[in-house]
C-alpha positions as a Python dict, from the first residue, in 0.01 Angstrom:
ca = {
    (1, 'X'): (0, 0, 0),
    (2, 'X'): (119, 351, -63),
    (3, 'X'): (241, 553, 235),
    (4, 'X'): (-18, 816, 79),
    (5, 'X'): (-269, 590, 110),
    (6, 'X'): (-214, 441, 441),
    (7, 'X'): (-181, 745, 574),
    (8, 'X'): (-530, 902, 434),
    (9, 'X'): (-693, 558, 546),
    (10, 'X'): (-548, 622, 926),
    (11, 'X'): (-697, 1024, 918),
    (12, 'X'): (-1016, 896, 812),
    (13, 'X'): (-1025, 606, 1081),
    (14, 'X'): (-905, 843, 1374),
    (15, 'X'): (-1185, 1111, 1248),
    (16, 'X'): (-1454, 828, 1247),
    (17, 'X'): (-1322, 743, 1590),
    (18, 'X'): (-1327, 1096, 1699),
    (19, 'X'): (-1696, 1147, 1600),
    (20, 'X'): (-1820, 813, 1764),
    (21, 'X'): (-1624, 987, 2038),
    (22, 'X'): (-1823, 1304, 1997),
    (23, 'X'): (-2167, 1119, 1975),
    (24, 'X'): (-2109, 914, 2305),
    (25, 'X'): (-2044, 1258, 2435),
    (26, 'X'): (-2352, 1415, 2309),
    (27, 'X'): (-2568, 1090, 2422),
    (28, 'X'): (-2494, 1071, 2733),
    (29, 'X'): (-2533, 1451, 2799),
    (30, 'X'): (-2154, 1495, 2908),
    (31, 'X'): (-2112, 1760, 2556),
    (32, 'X'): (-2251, 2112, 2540),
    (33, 'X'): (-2650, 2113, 2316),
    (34, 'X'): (-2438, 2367, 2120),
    (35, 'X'): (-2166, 2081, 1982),
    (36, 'X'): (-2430, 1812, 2053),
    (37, 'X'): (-2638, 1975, 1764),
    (38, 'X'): (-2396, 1960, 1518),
    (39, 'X'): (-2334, 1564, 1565),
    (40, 'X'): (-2661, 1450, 1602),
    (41, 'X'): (-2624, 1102, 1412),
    (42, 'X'): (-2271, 1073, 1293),
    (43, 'X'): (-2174, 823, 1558),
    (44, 'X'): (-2337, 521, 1359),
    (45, 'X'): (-2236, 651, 1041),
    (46, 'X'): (-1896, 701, 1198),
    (47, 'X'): (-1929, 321, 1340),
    (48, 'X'): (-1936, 164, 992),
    (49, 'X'): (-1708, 386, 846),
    (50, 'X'): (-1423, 338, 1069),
    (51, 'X'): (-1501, -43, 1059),
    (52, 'X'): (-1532, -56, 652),
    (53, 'X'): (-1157, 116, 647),
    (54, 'X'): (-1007, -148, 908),
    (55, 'X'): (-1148, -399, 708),
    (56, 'X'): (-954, -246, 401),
    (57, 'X'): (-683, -237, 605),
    (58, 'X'): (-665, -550, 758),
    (59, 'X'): (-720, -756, 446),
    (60, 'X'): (-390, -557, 283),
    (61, 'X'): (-207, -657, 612),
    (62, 'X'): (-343, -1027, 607),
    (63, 'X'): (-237, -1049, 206),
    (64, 'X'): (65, -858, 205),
    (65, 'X'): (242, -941, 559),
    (66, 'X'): (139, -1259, 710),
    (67, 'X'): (127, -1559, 484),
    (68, 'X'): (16, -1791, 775),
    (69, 'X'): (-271, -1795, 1007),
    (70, 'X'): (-46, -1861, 1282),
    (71, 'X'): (146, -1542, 1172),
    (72, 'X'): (-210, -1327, 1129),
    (73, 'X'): (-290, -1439, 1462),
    (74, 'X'): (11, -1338, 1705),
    (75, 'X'): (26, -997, 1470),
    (76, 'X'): (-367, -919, 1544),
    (77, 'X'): (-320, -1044, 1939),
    (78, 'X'): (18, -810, 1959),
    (79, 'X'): (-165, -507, 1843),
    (80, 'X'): (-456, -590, 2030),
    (81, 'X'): (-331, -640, 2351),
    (82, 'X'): (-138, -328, 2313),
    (83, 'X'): (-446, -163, 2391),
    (84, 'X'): (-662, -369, 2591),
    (85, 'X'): (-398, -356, 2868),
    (86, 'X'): (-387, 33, 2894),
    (87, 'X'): (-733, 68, 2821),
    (88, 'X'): (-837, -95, 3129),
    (89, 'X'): (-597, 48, 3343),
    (90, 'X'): (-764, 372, 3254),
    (91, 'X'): (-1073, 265, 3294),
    (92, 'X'): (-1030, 88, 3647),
    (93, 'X'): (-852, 399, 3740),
    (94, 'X'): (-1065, 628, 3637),
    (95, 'X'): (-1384, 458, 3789),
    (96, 'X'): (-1224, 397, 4091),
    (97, 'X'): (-1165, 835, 4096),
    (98, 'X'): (-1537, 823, 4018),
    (99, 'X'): (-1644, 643, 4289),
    (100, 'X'): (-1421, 824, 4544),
    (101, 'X'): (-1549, 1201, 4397),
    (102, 'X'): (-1929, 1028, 4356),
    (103, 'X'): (-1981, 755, 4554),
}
C-alpha cells in the first residue's frame, strides 16, 4: 500500500473514531446542546465507516504481511493487547476516581 494511502486511510479512521467519540459525548449529555447539535447522528455513520476502512486495512495486512494464520494471529493479538492492557488500566482507574469524587 502507498504511504499516501495508508496514511489518508489512518486520518479517516481516527476522524470516524473521533466522531463516535463526539456522539457518546452528546448521548450521554456529558457535551454542550451547542456541539451536541452539530453531531446528532454521525456516531453510527462514523461506526461503519471506521469499521469498513479497518477492514480495508486488515485484508492488505493479512495479504501482504502474514502468509500464515499462525502469523495473522500473534500480529492481530500483539496489536490488540497493546491496547486492551492500557485501556483498562484507565478505565479501572478512572472509575475507581469516580467512585471516590461520587460515591
Amino acid at each position: 500500500m502507498r504511504k499516501d494511502v495508508s496514511l489518508w486511510l489512518d486520518g479517516m479512521r481516527a476522524t470516524a473514531s473521533f466522531l463516535v467519540f463526539v456522539a457518546h459525548l452528546s448521548v450521554f449529555g456529558v457535551a454542550a446542546p451547542e456541539l451536541a447539535r452539530f453531531v446528532p447522528e454521525l456516531g453510527h455513520d462514523s461506526v461503519i465507516l471506521f469499521f469498513v476502512l479497518s477492514g480495508f486495512v486488515i485484508a492488505f495486512t493479512t495479504e501482504s504481511r502474514h502468509a500464515s494464520l499462525s502469523e495473522y494471529l500473534v500480529a492481530r493479538g500483539a496489536r490488540r493487547w497493546s491496547v486492551a492492557v492500557p485501556a483498562r488500566a484507565l478505565s479501572y482507574g478512572l472509575a475507581a476516581r469516580g467512585r471516590g469524587l461520587a460515591p
